[in-house]
PDB file of N, CA, C and O in Angstrom, chain B, residues numbered from 101:
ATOM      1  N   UNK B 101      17.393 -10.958  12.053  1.00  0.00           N
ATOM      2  CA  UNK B 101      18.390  -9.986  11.662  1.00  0.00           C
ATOM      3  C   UNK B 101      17.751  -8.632  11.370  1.00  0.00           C
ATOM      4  O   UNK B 101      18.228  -7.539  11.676  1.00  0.00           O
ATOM      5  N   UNK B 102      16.174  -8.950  10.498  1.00  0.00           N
ATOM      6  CA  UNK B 102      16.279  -7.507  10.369  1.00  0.00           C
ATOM      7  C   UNK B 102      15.316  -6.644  11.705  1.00  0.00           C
ATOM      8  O   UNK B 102      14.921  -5.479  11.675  1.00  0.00           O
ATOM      9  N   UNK B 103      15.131  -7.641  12.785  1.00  0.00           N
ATOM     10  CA  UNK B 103      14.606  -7.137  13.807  1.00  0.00           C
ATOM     11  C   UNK B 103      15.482  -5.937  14.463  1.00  0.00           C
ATOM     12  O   UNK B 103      15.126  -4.911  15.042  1.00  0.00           O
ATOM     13  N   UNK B 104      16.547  -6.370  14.207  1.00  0.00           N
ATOM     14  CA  UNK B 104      17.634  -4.852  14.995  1.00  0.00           C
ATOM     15  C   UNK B 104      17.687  -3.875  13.819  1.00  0.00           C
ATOM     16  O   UNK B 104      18.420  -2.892  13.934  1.00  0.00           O
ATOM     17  N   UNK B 105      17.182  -4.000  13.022  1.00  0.00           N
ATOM     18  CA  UNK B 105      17.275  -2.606  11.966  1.00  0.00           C
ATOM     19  C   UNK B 105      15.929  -1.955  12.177  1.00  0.00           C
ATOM     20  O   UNK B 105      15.796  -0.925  11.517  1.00  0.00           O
ATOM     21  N   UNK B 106      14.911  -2.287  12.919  1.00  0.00           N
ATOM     22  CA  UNK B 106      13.245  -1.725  12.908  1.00  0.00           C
ATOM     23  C   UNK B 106      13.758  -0.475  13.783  1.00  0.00           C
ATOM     24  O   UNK B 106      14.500  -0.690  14.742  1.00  0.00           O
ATOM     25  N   UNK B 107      13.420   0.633  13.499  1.00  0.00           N
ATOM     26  CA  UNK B 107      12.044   0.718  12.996  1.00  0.00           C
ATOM     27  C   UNK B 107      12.235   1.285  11.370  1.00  0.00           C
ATOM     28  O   UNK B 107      13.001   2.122  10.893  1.00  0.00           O
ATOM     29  N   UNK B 108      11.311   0.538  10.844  1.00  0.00           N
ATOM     30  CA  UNK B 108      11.510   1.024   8.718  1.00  0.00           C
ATOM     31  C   UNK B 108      10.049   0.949   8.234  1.00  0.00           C
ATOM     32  O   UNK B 108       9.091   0.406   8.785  1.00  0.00           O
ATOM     33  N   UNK B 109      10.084   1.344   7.556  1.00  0.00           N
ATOM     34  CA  UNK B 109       8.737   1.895   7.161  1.00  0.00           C
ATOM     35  C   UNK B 109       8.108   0.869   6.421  1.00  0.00           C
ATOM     36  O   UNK B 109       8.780   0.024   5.829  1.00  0.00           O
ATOM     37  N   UNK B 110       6.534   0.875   6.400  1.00  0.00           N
ATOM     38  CA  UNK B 110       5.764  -0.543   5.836  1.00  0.00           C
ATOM     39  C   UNK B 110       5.667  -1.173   4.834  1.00  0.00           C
ATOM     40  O   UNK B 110       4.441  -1.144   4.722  1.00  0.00           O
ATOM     41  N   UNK B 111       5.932  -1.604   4.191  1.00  0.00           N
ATOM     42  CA  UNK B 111       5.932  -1.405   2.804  1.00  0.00           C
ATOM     43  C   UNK B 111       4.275  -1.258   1.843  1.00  0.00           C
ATOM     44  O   UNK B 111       4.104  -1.069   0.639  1.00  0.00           O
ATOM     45  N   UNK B 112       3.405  -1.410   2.805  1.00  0.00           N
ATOM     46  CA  UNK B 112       2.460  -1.281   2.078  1.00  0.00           C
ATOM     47  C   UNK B 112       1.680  -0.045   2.836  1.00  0.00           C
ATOM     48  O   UNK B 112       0.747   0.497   2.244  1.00  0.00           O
ATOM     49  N   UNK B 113       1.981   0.299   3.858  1.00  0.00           N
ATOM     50  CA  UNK B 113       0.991   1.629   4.631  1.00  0.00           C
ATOM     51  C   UNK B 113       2.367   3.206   4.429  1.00  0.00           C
ATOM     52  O   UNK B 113       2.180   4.322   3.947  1.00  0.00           O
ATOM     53  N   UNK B 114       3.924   2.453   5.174  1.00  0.00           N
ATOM     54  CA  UNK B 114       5.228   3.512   4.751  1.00  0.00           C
ATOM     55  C   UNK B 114       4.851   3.662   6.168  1.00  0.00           C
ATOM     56  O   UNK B 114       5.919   3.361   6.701  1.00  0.00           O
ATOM     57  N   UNK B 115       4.022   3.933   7.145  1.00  0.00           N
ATOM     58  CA  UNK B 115       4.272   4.117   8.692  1.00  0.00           C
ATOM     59  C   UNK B 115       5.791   2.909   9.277  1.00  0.00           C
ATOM     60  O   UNK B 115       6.130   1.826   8.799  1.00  0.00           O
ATOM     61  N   UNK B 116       6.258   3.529  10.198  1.00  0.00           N
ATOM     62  CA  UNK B 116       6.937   2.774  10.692  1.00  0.00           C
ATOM     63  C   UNK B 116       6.457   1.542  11.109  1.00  0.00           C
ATOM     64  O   UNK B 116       5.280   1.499  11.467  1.00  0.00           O
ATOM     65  N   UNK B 117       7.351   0.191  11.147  1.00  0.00           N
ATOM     66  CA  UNK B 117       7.431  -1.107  11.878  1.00  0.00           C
ATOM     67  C   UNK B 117       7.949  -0.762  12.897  1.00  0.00           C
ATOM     68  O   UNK B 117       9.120  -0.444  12.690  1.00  0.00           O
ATOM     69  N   UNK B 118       7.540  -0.628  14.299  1.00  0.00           N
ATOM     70  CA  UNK B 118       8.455  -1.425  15.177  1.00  0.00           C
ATOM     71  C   UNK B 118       8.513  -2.595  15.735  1.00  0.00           C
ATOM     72  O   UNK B 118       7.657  -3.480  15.738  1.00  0.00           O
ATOM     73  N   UNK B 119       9.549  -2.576  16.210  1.00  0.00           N
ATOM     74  CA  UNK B 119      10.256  -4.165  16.690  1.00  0.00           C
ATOM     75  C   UNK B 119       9.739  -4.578  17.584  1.00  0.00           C
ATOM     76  O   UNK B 119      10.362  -5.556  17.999  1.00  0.00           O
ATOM     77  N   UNK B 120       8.606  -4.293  18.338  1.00  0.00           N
ATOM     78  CA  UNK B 120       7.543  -4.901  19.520  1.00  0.00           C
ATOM     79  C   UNK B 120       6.177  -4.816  18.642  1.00  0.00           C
ATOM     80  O   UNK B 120       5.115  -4.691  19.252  1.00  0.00           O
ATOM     81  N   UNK B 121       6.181  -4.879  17.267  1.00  0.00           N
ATOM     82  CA  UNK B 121       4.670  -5.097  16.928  1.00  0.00           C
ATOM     83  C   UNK B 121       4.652  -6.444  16.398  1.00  0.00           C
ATOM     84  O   UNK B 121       5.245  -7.234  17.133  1.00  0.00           O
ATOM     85  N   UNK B 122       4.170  -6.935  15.383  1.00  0.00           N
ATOM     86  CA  UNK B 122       3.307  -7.899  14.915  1.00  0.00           C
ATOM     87  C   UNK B 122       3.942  -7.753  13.445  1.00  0.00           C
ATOM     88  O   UNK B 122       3.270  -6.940  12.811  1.00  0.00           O
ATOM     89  N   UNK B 123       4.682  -8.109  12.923  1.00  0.00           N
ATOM     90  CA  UNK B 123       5.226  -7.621  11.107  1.00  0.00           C
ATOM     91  C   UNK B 123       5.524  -9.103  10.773  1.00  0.00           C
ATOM     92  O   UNK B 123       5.733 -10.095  11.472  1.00  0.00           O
ATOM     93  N   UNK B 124       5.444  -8.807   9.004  1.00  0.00           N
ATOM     94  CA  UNK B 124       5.687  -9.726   7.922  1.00  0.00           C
ATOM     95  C   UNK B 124       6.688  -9.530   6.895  1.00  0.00           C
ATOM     96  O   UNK B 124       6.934  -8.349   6.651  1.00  0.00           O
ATOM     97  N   UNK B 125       7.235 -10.278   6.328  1.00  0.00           N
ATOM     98  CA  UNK B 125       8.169  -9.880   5.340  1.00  0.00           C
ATOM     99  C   UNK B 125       7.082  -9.487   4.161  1.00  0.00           C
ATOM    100  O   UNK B 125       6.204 -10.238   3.736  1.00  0.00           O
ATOM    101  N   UNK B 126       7.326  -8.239   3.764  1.00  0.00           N
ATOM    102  CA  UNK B 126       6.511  -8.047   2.530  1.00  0.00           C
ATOM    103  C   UNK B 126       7.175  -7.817   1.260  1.00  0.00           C
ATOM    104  O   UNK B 126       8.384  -7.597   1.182  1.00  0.00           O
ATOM    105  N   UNK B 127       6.195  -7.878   0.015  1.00  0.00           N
ATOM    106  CA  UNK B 127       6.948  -7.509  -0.791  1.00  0.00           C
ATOM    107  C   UNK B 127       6.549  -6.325  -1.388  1.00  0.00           C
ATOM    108  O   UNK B 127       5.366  -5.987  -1.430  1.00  0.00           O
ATOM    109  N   UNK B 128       7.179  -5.874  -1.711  1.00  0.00           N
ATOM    110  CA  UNK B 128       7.471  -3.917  -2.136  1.00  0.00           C
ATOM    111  C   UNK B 128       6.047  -4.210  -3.563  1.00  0.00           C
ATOM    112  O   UNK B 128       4.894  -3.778  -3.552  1.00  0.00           O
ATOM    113  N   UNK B 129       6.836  -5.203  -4.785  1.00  0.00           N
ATOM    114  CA  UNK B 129       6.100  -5.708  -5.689  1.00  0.00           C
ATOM    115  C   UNK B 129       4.976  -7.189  -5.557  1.00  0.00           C
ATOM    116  O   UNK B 129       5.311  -8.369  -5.658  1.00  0.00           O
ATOM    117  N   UNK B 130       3.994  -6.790  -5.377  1.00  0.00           N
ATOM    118  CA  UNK B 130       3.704  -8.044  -4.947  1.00  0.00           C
ATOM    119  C   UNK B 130       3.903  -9.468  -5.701  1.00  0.00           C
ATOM    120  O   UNK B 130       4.246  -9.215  -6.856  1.00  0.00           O
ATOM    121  N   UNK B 131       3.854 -10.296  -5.577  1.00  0.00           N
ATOM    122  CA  UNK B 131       4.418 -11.562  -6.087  1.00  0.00           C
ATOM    123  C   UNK B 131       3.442 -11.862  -7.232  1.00  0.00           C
ATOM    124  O   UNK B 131       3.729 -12.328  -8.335  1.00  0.00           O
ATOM    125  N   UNK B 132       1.727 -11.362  -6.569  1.00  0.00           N
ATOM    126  CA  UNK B 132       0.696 -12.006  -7.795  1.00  0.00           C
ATOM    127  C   UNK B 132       0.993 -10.868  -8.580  1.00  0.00           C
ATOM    128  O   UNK B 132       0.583 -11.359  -9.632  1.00  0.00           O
ATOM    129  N   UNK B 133       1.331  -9.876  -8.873  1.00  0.00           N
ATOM    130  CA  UNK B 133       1.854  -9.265  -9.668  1.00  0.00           C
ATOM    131  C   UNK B 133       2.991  -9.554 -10.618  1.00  0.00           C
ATOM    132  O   UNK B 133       2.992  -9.208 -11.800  1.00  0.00           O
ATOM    133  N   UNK B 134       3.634  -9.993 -10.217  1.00  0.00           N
ATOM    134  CA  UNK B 134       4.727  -9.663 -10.753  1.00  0.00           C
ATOM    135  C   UNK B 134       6.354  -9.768 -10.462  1.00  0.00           C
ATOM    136  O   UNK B 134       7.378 -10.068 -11.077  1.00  0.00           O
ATOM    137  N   UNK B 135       5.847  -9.219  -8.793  1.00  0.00           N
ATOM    138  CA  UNK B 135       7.391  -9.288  -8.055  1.00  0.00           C
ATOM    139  C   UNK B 135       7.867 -10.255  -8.003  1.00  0.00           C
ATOM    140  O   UNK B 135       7.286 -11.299  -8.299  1.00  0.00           O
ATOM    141  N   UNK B 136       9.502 -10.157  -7.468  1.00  0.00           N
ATOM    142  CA  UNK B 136       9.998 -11.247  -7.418  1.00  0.00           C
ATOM    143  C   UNK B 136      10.509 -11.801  -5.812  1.00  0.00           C
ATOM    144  O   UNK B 136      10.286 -11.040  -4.871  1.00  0.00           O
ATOM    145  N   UNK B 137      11.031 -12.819  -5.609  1.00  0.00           N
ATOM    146  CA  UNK B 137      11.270 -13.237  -4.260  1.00  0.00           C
ATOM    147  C   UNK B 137      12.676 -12.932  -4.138  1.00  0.00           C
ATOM    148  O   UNK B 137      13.562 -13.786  -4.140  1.00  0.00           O
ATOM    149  N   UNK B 138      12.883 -11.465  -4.013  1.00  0.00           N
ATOM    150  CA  UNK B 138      14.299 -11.102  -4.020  1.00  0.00           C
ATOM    151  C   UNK B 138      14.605 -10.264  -2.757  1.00  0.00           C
ATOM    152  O   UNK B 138      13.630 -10.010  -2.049  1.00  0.00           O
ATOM    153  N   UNK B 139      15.733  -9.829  -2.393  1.00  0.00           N
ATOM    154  CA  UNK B 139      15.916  -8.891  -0.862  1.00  0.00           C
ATOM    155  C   UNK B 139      15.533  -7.928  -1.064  1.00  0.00           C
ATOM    156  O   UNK B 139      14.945  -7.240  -0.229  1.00  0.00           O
ATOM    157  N   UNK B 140      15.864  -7.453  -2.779  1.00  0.00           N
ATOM    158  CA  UNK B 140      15.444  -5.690  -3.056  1.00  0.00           C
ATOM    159  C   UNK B 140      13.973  -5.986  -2.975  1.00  0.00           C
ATOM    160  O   UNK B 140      13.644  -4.811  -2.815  1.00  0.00           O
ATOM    161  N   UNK B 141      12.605  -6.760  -2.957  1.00  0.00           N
ATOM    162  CA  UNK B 141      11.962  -6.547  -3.503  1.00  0.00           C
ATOM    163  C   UNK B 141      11.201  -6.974  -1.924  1.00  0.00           C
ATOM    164  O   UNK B 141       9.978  -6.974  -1.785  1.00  0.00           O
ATOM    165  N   UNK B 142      11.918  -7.234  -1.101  1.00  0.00           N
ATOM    166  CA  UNK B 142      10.878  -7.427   0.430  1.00  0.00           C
ATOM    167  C   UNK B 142      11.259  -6.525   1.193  1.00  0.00           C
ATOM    168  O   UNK B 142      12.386  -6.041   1.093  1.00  0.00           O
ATOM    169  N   UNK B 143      10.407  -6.150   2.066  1.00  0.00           N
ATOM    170  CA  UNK B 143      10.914  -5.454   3.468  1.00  0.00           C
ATOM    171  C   UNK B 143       9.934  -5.322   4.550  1.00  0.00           C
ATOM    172  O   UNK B 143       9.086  -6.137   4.188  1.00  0.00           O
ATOM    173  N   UNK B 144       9.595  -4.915   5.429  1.00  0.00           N
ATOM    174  CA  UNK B 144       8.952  -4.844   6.952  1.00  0.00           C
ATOM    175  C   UNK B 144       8.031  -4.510   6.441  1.00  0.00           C
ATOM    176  O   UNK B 144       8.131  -3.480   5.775  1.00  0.00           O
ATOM    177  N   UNK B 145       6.161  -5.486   6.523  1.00  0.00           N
ATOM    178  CA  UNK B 145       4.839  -5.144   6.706  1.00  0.00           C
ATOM    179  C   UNK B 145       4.201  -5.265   8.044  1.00  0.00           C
ATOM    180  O   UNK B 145       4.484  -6.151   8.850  1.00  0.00           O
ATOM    181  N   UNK B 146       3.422  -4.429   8.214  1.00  0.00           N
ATOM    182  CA  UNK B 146       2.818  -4.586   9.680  1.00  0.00           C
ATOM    183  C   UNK B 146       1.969  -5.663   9.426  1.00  0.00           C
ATOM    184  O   UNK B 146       1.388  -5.571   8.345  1.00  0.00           O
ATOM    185  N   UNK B 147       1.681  -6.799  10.182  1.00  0.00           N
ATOM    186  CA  UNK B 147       0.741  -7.893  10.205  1.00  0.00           C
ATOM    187  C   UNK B 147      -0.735  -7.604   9.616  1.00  0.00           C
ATOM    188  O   UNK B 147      -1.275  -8.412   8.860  1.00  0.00           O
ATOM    189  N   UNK B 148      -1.294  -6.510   9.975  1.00  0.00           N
ATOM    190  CA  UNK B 148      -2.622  -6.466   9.286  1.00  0.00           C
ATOM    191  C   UNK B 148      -2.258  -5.761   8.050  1.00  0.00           C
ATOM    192  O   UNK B 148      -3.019  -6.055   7.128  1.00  0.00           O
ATOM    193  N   UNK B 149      -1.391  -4.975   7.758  1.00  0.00           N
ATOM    194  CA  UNK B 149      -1.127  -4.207   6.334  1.00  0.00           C
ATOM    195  C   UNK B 149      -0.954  -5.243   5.616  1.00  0.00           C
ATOM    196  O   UNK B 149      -1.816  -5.363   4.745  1.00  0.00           O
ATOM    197  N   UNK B 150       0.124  -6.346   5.652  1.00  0.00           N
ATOM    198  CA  UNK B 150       0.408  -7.533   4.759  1.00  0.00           C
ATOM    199  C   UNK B 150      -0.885  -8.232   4.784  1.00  0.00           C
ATOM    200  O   UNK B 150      -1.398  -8.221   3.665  1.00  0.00           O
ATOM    201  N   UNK B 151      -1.567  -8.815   5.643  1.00  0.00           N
ATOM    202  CA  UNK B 151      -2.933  -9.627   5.531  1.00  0.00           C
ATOM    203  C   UNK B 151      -4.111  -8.819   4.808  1.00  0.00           C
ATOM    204  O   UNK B 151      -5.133  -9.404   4.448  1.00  0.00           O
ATOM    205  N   UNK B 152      -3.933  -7.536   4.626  1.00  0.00           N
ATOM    206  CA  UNK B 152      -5.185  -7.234   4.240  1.00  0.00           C
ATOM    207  C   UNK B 152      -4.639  -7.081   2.800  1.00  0.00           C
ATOM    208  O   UNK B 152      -5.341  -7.701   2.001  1.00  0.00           O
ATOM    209  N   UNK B 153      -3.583  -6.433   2.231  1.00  0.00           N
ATOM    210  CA  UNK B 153      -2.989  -6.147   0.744  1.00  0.00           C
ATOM    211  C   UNK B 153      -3.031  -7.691  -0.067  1.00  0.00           C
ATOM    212  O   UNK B 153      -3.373  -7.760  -1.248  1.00  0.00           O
ATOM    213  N   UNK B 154      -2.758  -8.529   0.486  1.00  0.00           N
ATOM    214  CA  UNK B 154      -3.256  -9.990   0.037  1.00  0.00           C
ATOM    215  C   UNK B 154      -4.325  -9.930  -0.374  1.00  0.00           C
ATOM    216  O   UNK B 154      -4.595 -10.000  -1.573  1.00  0.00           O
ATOM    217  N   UNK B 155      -5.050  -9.806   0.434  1.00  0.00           N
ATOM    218  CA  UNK B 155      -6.440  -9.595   0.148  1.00  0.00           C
ATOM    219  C   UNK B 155      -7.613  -9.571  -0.699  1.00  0.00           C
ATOM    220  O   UNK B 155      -8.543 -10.278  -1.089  1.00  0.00           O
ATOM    221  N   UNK B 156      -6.794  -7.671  -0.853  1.00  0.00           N
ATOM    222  CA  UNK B 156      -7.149  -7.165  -2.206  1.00  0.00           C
ATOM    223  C   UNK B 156      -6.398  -7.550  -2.970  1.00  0.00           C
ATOM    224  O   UNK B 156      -7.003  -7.363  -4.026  1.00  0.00           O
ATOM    225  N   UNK B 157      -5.473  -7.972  -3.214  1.00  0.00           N
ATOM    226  CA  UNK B 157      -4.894  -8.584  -4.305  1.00  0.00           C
ATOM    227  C   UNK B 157      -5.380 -10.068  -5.095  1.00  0.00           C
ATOM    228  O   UNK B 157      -5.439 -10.255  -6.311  1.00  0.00           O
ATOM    229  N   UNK B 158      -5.652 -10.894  -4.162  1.00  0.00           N
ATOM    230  CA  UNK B 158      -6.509 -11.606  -4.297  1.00  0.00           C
ATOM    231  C   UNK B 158      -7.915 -11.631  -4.826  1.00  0.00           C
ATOM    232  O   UNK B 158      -8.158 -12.285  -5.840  1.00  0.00           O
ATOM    233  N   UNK B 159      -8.900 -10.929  -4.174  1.00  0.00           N
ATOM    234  CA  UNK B 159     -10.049 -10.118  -4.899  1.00  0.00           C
ATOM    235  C   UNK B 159      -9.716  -9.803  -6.357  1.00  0.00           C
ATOM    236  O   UNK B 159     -10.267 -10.272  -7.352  1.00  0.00           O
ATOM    237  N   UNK B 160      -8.815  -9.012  -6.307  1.00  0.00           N
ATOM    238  CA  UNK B 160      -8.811  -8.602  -7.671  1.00  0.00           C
ATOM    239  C   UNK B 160      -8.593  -9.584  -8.708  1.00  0.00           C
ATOM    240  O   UNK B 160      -9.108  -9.657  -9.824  1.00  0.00           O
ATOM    241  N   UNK B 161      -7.805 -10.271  -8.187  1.00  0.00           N
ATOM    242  CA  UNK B 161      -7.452 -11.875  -8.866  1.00  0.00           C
ATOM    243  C   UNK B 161      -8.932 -12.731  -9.373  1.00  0.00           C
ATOM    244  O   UNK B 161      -9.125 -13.289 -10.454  1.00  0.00           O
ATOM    245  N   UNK B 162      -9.506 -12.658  -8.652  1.00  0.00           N
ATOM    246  CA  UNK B 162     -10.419 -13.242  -8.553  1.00  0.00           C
ATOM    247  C   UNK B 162     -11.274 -12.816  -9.292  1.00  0.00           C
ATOM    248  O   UNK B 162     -11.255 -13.444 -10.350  1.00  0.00           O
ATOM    249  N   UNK B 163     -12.130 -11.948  -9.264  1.00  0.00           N
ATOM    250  CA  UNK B 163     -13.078 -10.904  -9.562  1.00  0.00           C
ATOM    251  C   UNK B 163     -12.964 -10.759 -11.217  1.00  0.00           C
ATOM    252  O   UNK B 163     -13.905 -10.782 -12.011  1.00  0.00           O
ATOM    253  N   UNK B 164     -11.517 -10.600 -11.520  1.00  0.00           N
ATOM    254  CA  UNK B 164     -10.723 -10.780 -12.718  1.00  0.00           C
ATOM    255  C   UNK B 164     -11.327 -11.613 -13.353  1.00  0.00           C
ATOM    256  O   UNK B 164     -12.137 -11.423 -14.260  1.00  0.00           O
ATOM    257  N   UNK B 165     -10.938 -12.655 -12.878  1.00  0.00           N
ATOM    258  CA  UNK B 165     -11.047 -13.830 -13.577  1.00  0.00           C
ATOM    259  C   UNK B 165     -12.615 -14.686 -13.802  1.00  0.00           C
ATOM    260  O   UNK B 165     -12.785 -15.482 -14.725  1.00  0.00           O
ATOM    261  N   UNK B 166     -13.813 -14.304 -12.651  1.00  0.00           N
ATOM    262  CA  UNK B 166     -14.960 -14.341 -12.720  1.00  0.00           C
ATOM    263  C   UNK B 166     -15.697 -13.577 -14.174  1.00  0.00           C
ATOM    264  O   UNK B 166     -16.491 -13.947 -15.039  1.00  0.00           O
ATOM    265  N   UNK B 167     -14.670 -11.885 -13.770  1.00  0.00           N
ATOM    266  CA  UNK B 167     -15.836 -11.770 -15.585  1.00  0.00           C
ATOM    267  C   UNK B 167     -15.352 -12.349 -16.573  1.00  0.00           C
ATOM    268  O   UNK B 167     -16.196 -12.590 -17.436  1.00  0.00           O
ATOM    269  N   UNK B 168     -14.312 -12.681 -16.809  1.00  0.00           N
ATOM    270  CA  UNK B 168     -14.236 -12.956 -17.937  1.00  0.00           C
ATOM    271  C   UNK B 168     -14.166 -14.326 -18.182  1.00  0.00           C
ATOM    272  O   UNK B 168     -13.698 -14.695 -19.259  1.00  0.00           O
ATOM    273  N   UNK B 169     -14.649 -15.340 -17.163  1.00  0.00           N
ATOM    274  CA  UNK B 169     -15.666 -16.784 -17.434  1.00  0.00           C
ATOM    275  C   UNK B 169     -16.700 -16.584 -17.952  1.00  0.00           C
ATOM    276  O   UNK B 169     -17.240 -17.281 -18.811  1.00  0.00           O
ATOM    277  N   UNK B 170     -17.242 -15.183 -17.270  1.00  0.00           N
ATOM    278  CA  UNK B 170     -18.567 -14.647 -17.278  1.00  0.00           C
ATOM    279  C   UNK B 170     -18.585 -14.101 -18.879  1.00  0.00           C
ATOM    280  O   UNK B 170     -19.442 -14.651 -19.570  1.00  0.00           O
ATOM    281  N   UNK B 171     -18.050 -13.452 -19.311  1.00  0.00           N
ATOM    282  CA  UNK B 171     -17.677 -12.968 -20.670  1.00  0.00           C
ATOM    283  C   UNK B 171     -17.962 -14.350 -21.757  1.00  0.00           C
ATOM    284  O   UNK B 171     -18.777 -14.348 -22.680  1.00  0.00           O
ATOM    285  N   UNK B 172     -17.191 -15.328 -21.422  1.00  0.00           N
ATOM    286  CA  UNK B 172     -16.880 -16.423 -22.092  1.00  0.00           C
ATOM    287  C   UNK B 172     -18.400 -17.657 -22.237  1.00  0.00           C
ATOM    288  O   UNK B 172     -18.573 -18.583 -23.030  1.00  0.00           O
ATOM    289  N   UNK B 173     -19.084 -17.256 -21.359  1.00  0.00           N
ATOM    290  CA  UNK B 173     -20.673 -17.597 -21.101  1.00  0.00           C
ATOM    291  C   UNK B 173     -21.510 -17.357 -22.315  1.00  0.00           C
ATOM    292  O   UNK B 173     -22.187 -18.204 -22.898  1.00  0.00           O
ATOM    293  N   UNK B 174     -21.337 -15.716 -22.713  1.00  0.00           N
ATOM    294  CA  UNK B 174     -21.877 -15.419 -23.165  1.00  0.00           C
ATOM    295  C   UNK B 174     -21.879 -15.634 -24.646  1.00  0.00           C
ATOM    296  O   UNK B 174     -22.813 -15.294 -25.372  1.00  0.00           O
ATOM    297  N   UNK B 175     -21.172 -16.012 -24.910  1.00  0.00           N
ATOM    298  CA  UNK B 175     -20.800 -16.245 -26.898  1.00  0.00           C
ATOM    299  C   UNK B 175     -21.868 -17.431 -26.931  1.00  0.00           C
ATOM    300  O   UNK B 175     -22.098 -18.025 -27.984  1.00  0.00           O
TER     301      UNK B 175
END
């Protein structure tokens, strides 16, 4: 459905999607954040914009949570 509404902008780069590329449903807020799994809160990612914002989101997740094991080492 929302293939006949492209072309809309990325939600994580704002360049256009079009409807002969490679896209993901993204979310505006990301989910490990915070967002929610709602219509307002997804819309058109280009395939590598969504795979890579994971990513870093992930990393950060991660990385996060390493120092402050690392923190917790130390006492």
């Amino acid at each position: 459905m929302i293939q006949h509404m492209l072309p809309l902008p990325c939600v994580d780069c704002g360049r256009p999607v079009l409807p002969e590329q490679t896209w993901h449903v993204g979310h505006i807020m990301p989910a490990a954040l915070g967002g929610e799994n709602t219509l307002e809160n997804c819309g058109p990612s280009h395939g590598r914009c969504n795979v890579k914002a994971g990513g870093r989101i992930g990393a950060r997740m991660s990385n996060t949570r390493h120092r402050t094991e690392g923190d917790m080492r130390e006492w």
